[in-house]
N, C-alpha and C positions, 0 to 999 in steps of 0.2 A: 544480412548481418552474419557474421564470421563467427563459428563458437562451437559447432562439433567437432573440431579438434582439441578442446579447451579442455585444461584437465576437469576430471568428476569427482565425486569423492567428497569438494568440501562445503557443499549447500548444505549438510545438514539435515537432508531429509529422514522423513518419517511419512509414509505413504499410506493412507489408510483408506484411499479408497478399495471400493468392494466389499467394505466392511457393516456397509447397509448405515444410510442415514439414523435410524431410530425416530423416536417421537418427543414432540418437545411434551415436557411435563409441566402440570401444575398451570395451565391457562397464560401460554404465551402468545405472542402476537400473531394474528392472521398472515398465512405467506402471500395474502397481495399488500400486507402496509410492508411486509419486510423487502419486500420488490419495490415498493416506494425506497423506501430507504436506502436501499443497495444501488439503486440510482443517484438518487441526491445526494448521497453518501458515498462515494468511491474511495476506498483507502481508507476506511473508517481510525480517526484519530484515536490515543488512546484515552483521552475523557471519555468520549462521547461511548466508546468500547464499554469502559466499567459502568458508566449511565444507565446504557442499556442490557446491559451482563443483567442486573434482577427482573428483567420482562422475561427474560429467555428459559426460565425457570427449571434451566438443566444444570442449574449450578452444583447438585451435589449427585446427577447422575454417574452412570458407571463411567470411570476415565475408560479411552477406548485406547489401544495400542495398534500401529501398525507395523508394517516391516523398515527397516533403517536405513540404507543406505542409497547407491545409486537405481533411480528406478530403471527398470528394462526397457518402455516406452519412449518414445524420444521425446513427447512432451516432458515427460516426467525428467528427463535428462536433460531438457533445456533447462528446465528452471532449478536442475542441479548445478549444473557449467555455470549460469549466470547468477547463481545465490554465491557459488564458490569465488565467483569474479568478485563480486562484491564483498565479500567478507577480507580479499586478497587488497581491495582499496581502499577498506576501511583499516583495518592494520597500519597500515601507511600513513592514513591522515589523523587518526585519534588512538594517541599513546592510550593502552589498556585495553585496545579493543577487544571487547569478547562476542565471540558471531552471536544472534538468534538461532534458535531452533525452526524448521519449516516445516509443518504439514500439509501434504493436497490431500483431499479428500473430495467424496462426492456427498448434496444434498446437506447433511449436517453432521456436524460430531461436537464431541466436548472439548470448552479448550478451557483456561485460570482463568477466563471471564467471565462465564455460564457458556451456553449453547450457542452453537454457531450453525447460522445456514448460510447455505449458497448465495441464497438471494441476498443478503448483506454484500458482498463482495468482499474483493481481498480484505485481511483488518492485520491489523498486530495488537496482543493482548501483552500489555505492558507487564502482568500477572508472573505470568509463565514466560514471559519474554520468548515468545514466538508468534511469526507470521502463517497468517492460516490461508488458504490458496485452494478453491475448487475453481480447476482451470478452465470447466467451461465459461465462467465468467469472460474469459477471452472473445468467443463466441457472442456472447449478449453484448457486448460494449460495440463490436463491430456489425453486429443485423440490425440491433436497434437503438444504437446513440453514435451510429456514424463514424468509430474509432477504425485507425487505421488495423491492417491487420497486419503489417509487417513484423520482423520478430524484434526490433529494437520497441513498436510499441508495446509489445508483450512486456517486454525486458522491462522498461519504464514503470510499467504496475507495479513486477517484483521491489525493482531498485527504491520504486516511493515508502512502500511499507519499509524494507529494511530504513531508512531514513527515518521512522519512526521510534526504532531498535537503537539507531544513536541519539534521539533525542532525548530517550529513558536513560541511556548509558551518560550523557553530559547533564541531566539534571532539566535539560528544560520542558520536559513533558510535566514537571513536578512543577516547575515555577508559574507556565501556564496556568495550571491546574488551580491554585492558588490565587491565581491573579483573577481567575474568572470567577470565584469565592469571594473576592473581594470586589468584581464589577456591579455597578448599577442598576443594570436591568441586563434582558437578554441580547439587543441588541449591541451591548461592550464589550458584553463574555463570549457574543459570536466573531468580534473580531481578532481576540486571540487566538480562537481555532480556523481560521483565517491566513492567521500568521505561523502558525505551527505545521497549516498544512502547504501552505507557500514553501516554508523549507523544507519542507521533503521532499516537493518538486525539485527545489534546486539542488539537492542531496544526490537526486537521480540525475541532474545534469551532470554533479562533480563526478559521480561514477562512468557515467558515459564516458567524458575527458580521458580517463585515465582507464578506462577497460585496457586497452590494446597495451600498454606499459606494461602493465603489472603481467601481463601473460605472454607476453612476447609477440605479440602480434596476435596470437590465436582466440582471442578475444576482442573482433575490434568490429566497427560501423562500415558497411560501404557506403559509399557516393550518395547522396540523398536521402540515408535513414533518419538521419536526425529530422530532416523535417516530417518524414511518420511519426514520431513521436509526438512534436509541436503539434497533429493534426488530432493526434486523440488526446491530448493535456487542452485543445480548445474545445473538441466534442464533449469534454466533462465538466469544463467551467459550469460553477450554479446558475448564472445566466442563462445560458444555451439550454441546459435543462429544465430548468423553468418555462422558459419558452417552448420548448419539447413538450413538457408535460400539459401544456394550456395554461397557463397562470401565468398573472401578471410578472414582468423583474421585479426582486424585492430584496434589494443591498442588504438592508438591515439585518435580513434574515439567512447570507452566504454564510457557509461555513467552510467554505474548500475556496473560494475566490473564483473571481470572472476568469473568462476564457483567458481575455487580456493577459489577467495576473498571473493565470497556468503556464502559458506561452512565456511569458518574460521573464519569468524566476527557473523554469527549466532551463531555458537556453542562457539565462544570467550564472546559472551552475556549470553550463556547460565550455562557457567561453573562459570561464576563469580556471574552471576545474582543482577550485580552492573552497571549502569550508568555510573560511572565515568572508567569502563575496556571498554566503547565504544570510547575512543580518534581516529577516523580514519584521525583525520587531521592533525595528525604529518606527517611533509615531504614534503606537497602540497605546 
């Protein structure tokens, strides 16, 4: 993938690693259930974010501060170039748009939700409308849940969360949100977060489409990247992890969608490279 020529400057960063994780306060969850979670949980939605925001029990810890701008590392720089890509195609398709903020960090820091670690993986807290990013996650998705390691699937993490930052910005993070307040049991209210995280798959499709436009070229996929991405949108299906983990499949209980549904609504963003081909909420 093409992108260190790409300009920098407009991801929005806020680098706080080195800043030393801290501790969580107040008897928050053990880091092996949060290593569950950060598995079965990839992308963490913004319900399930504030859900779990009161387990985390750093809600009124110190906020931490780090440095701003483009980091000097190249990881730190990809996920500047490709936050700024994004923000440049978001502009474009949804009048109003106003970017997220993004912090990498390491191990854990404070974000508008409570505390965040690593082992959660990527999330966006709807709160503070920022995507929180400790990049070895990249690392864990490809030793051990099989993800490609190329940088379009990198990119595909960033771009999913950002699709969660338009979904707060259009309103339907809220109307989910409501809707699973109003479902049945849990089984109804998991298929809205189903549906909310199928579109930000497909959010990362319409971004890919349009990378190389909005930059001139210096942002764009080579030959065969898009199917790196389909390879790790199918290594994080709840299916495949489920089965990863030893447990039975159990529909009922997906919150991200099968491999199947990863694969088809990414590349359904990507073929169309339009917003309005991301509708997963017919049906629910």
């Amino acid at each position: 993938m093409r992108w260190q020529g790409g300009r920098t400057g407009g991801g929005g960063i806020e680098d706080r690693r080195g800043l030393g994780g801290g501790a969580i306060a107040g008897g928050g969850l053990g880091v092996g259930v949060l290593a569950i979670i950060g598995y079965l949980v990839f992308g963490i939605d913004p319900s399930t974010t504030t859900q779990l925001a009161s387990q985390f029990g750093g809600v009124g810890a110190e906020q931490q501060q780090g440095q701003t701008g483009t980091p000097k590392d190249q990881a730190g720089q990809f996920v500047d170039v490709i936050g700024g890509n994004i923000n440049d195609v978001w502009a474009q398709k949804l009048n109003g748009y106003q970017p997220p903020k993004v912090v990498i960090y390491e191990q854990g820091t404070s974000t508008g939700c409570g505390y965040g670690q690593s082992a959660m993986g990527p999330f966006y807290c709807p709160n503070d409308k920022t995507v929180y990013l400790d990049l070895g996650f990249w690392q864990e998705m490809e030793s051990q849940l099989g993800a490609s390691g190329a940088d379009f699937a990198r990119a595909y993490v960033i771009a999913h969360e950002f699709g969660h930052h338009v979904q707060t910005l259009t309103g339907t993070s809220d109307q989910v949100r409501q809707a699973q307040q109003r479902a049945s049991g849990q089984a109804e209210a998991n298929q809205y977060s189903v549906a909310l995280e199928l579109q930000a798959d497909c959010y990362a499709g319409v971004w890919a489409r349009n990378a190389s436009a909005v930059s001139n070229g210096q942002v764009a996929l080579d030959a065969g990247e898009f199917e790196e991405g389909m390879k790790t949108a199918q290594a994080i299906g709840d299916d495949t992890l489920q089965r990863r983990s030893g447990g039975r499949v159990s529909p009922e209980s997906f919150t991200h969608g099968s491999s199947a549904q990863r694969v088809e609504w990414l590349q359904r963003g990507y073929q169309s490279g339009d917003p309005a081909s991301c509708d997963t909420f017919s049906g629910t």
